[in-house]
N, C-alpha and C positions, 0 to 999 in steps of 0.2 A: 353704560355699555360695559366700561372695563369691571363695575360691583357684581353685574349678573353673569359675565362669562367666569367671573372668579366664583361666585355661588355654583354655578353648572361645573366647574373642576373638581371644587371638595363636593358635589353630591356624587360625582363623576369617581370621586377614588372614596368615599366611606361605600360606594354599591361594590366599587373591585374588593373593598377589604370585606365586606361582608359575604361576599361570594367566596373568597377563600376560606374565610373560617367555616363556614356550611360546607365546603367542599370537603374541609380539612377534618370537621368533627366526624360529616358520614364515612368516611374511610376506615379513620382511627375507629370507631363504634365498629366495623365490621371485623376488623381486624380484632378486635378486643371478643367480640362473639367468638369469630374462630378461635382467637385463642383459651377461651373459656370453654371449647369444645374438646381442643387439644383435653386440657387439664381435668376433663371430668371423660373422659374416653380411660385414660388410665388408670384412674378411680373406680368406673365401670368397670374394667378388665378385673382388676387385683378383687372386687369385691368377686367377681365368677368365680374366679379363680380362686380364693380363698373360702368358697365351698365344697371344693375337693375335698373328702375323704377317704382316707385310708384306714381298714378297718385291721386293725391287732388278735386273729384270733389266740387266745391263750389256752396253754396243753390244761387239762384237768386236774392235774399233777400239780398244778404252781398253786404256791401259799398265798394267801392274803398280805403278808409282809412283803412277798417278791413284787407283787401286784400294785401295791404301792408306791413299792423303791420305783417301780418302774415308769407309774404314772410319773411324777416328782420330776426323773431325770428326762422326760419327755417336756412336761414346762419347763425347764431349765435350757432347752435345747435352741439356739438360732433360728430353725425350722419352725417352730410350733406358732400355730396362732391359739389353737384351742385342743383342751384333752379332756372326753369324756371315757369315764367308764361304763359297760354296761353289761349289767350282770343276766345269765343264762335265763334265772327263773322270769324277769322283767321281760324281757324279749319275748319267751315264749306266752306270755300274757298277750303282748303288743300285738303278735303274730296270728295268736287268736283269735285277736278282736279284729284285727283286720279281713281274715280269714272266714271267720262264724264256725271255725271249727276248731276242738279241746283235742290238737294231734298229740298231746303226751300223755292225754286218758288213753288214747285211741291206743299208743305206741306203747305204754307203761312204761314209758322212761323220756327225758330232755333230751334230744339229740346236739341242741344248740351249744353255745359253745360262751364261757365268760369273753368278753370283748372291750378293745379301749380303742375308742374311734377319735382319728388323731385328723386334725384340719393344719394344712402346711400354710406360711405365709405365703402371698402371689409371688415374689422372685425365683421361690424353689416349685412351683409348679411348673415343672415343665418336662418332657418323656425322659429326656439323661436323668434330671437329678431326682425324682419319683423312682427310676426303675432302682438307680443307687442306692437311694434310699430302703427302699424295701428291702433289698438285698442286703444289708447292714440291718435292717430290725428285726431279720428273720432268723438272723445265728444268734439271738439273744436266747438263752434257757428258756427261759417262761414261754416265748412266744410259738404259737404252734405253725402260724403259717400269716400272709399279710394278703390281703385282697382291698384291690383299688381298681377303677373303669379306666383302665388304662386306653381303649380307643376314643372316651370322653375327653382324657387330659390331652391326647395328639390330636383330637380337634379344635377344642377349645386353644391350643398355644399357638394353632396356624391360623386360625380364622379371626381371632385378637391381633395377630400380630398384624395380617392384610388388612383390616379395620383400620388400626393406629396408622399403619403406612399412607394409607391413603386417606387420611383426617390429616395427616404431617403434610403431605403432600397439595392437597386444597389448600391448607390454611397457607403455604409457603408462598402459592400461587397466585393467592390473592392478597397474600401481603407484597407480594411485588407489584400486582395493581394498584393497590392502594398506593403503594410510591409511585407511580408514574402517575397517579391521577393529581399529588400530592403535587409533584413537580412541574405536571401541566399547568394548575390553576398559580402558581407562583410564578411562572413565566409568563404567564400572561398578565400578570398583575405588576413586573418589571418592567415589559411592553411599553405598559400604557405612561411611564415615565422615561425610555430612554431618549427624548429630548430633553428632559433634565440631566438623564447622565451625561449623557455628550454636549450640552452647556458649561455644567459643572467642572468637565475636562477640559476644555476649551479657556475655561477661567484659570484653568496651573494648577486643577486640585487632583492630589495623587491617587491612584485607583484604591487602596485602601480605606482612605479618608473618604470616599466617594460610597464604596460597598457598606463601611459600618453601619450607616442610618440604614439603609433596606436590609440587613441581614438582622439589624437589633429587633426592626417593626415586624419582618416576617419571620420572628422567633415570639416574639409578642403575639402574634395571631395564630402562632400553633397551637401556644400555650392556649389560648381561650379554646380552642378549638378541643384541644388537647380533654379538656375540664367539662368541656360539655359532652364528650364522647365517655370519657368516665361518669360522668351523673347520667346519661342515657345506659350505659350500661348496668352502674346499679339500681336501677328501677329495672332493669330487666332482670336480672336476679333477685333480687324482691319480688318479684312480681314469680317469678321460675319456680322460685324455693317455695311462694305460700300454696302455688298450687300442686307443685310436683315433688314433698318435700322426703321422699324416699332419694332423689337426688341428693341431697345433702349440699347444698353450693356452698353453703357458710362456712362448712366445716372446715378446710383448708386456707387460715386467712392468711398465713405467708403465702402462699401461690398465687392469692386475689393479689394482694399488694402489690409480690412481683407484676404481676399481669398490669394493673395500674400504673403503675411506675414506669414499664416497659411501653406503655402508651405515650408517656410523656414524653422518655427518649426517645423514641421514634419520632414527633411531631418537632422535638428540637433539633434532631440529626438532619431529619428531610428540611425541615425549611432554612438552616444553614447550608446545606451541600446546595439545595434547587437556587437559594437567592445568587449563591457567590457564584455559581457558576454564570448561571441568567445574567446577573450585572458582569461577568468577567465577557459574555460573548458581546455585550453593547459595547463595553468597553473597548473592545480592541476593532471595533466594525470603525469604516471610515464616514468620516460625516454624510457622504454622501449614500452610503449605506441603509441609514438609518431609515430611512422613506422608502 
């Protein structure tokens, strides 16, 4: 009798430990999504963003040496992501063929203008430092005038910005569910032993001595838990990337780690704060409590 209620106790707590970690890895896995959503929302943004164009038109009057110097100190510049040049006669070809019509037969002369089409990096896209910007490229000599979609960039900086807000804001929201779900299934899983705790007090042993063993075992069960929501994650990126691989996942593998890494803390933070406090509320309940 006493072999098989001891068999029914440990099937009785390897089913609570297994229910936590399941509990513990589908959190952390959603959490990890969202956070992989975070980090590629900003990714998104910068790549929109870092299609802006600003177009250099240059006076007729500028040299091929000005034109140079000028391209040069544009690469050099904090601002730049990319500097192309583009000469009158190319254009009016391009404009041609887009057209089906030869307007400089037509006109007997290029109206167009030599150009250097300049892509700003995503932090200086934005209506201040674009408008400034301009404003600074257009007192340079050579430059005859600058044209950029200026109601494209005040679109694009509000409507990225309400995106990311509101991806920071889900992902916040449910990483706090994630912790209360974290902390239910670990309270529940102290439950089912606080006749041991309150035995074990009963016996002179000090509330510390008493909490190590549940806060070492439900830091051990984060961890598996922790491990398994990371390998569920990367098969999901695997799996993201081979299909959808204009996303790019891979490319950022400090972020992934962080994100990895930030999974494990999370799974060691929660199951230390949910055990100690769980064994601290048994602990101080009176025996008669406990039932």
């Amino acid at each position: 009798m006493g072999a098989s209620f001891e068999t029914y106790q440990k099937r009785r707590l390897r089913s609570s430990y297994i229910s936590v970690v399941i509990s513990i890895s589908m959190v952390l896995f959603m959490v990890g999504i969202f956070g992989l959503l975070v980090i590629n929302t900003k990714k998104g943004s910068d790549i929109i963003k870092e299609k802006v164009t600003l177009s250099l038109f240059l006076k007729n009057s500028a040299s091929q040496e000005s034109i140079k110097k000028l391209q040069k100190d544009l690469e050099k510049s904090t601002y730049t992501k990319s500097v192309s040049y583009i000469n009158k006669s190319d254009a009016a070809k391009e404009l041609a063929d887009a057209t089906g019509e030869d307007f400089v037969e037509f006109l007997g002369y290029n109206p167009l203008q030599n150009a250097i089409n300049l892509r700003l990096k995503a932090a200086f896209v934005t209506t201040e430092r674009v408008d400034s910007l301009a404003t600074i490229l257009k007192q340079i000599s050579s430059v005859d005038d600058v044209n950029y979609d200026k109601p494209l960039i005040k679109m694009l900086t509000n409507n990225l910005s309400k995106i990311s807000f509101w991806i920071l804001v889900l992902s916040v929201f449910f990483t706090l569910i994630s912790i209360l779900i974290i902390n239910s299934s670990i309270r529940l899983s102290i439950y089912s032993k606080r006749f041991t705790i309150k035995t074990m007090q009963m016996a002179g042993a000090t509330k510390d001595f008493i909490r190590r063993p549940f806060i070492l075992q439900s830091i051990k069960l984060g961890l598996i838990g922790a491990f398994i929501a990371n390998f569920g994650l990367s098969i999901s990126i695997y799996y993201i990337n081979k299909n959808l691989p204009i996303l790019n996942l891979l490319d950022d593998k400090f972020l992934l780690f962080l994100l990895y890494l930030g999974i494990f803390a999370l799974s060691v933070f929660m199951s230390w704060i949910s055990t100690f406090f769980a064994a601290q509320r048994f602990l101080n309940l009176r025996t008669n409590d406990i039932y």
